[in-house]
TORTI-63166 format. One line per field, with one value per residue (C-alpha): residue number from 0; residue in one letter; x, y negated, z. Coordinates in steps of 0.05 Angstrom, whole numbers, plus 5000, padded with zeros to 4 digits. Layout:
BEGIN
seq	NUM / ...
type	A / ...
px	X / ...
py	Y / ...
pz	Z / ...
***
This chain:
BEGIN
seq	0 / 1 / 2 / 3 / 4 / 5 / 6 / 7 / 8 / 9 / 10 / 11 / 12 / 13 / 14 / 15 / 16 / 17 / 18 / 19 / 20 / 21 / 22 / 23 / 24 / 25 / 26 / 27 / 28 / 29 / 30 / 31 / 32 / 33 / 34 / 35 / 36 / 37 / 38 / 39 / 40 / 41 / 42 / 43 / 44 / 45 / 46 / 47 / 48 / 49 / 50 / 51 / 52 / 53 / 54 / 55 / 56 / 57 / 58 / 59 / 60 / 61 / 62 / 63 / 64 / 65 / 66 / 67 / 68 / 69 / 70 / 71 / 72 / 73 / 74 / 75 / 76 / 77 / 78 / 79 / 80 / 81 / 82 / 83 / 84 / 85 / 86 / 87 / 88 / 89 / 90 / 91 / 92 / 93 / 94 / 95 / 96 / 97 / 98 / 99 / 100 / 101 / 102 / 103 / 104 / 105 / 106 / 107 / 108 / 109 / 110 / 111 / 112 / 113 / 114 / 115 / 116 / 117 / 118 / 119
type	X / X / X / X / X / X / X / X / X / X / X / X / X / X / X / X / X / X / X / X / X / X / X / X / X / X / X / X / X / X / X / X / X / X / X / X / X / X / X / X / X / X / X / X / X / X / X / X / X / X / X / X / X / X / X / X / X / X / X / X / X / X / X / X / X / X / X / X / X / X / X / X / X / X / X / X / X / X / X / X / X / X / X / X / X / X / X / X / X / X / X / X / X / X / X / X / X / X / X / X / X / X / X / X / X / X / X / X / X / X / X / X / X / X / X / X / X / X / X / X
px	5000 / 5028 / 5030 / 5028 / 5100 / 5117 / 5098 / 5029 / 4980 / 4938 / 4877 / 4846 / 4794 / 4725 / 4676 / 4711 / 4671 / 4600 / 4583 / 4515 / 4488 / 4422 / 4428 / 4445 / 4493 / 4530 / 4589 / 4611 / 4660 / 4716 / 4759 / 4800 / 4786 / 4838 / 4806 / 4850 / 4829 / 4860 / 4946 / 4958 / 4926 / 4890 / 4838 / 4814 / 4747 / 4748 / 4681 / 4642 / 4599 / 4538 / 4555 / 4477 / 4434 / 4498 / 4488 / 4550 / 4535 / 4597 / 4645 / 4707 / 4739 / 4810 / 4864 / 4911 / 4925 / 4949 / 4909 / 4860 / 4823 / 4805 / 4791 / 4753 / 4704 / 4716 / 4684 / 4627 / 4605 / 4614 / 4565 / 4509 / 4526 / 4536 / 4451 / 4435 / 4430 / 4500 / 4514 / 4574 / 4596 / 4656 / 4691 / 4733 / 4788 / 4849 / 4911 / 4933 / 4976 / 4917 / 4877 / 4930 / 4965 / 4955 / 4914 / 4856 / 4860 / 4850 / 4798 / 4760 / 4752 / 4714 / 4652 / 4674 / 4718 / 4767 / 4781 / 4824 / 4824 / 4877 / 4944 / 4960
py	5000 / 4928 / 4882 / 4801 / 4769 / 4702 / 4666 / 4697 / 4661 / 4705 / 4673 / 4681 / 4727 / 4684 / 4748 / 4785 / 4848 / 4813 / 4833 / 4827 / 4767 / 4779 / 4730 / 4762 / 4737 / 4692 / 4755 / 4785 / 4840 / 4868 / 4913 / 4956 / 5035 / 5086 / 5131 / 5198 / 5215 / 5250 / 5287 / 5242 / 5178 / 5118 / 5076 / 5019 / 5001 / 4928 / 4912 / 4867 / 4884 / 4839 / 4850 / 4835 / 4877 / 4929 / 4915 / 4915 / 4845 / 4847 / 4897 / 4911 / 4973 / 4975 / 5018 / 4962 / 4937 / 4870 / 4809 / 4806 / 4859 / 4823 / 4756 / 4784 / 4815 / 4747 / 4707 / 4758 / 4745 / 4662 / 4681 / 4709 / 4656 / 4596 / 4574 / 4598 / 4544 / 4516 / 4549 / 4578 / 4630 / 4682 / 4734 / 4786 / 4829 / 4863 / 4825 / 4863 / 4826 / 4812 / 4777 / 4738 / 4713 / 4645 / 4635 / 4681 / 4629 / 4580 / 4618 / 4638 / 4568 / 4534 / 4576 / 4614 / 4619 / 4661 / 4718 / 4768 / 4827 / 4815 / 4854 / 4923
pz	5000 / 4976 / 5042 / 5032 / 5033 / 5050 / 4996 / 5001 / 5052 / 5098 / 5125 / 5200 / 5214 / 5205 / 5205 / 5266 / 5245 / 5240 / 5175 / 5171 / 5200 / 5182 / 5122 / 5047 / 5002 / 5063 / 5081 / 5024 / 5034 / 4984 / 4976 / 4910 / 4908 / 4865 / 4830 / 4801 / 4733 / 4678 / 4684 / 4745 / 4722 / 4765 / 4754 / 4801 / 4827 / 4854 / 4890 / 4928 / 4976 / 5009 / 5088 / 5107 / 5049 / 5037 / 4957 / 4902 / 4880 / 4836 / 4811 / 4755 / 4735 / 4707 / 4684 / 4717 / 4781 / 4754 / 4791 / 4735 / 4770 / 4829 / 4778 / 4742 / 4799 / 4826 / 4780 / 4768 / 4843 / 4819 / 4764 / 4821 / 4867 / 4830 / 4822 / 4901 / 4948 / 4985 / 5050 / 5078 / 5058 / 5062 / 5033 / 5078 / 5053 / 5082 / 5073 / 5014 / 4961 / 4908 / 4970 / 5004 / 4931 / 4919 / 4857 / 4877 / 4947 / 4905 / 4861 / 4927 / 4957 / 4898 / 4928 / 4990 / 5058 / 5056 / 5120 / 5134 / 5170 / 5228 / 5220 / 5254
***
């Protein structure tokens, strides 16, 4: 598992396990799944999950783990969010090095606040 280096920010732990708050679309949770397929091959699985209703509200599968995975299933949750009413809201990840690298920080807080789970 890639860890965040230096240059990589983590965030603070907003949601401290309170996924559901009784409100959907407000805690969004993600996270990247390998799949085995094939002679020893991976695919990758990056969702979103709403913490209150338990729905995949956005999703991309990939042959690569290069960031555009987690882009791309970024901006599909953008596309479901974007006409809902403001509110806070937040999306909470481990600290993994596609969560914690600095362009998807600043993709994530055009609509969201970023949180962390806290380190081991």
């Amino acid at each position: 598992m890639m860890k965040a280096t230096q240059e990589n920010a983590t965030k603070k732990n907003l949601v401290n396990r309170q996924f559901d708050q009784g409100i959907p679309y407000k805690v969004f949770l993600t996270d990247i799944t390998y799949l085995p397929y094939g002679s020893g091959q991976w695919a990758y699985l990056s969702a979103v999950k709403d913490g209150a209703t338990g729905e995949i509200v956005a999703h991309h599968f990939s042959t690569s783990l290069k960031m555009n995975l987690v882009y791309e299933t970024l901006d599909k949750l953008n596309n479901v969010i974007k006409d809902m009413p403001v509110m806070e809201r937040y999306i909470h990840s481990d600290q993994g090095v596609h969560y914690t690298y600095p362009v998807f920080q600043e993709k994530v807080l055009y609509r969201l606040h970023p949180s962390h789970l806290d380190s081991f």
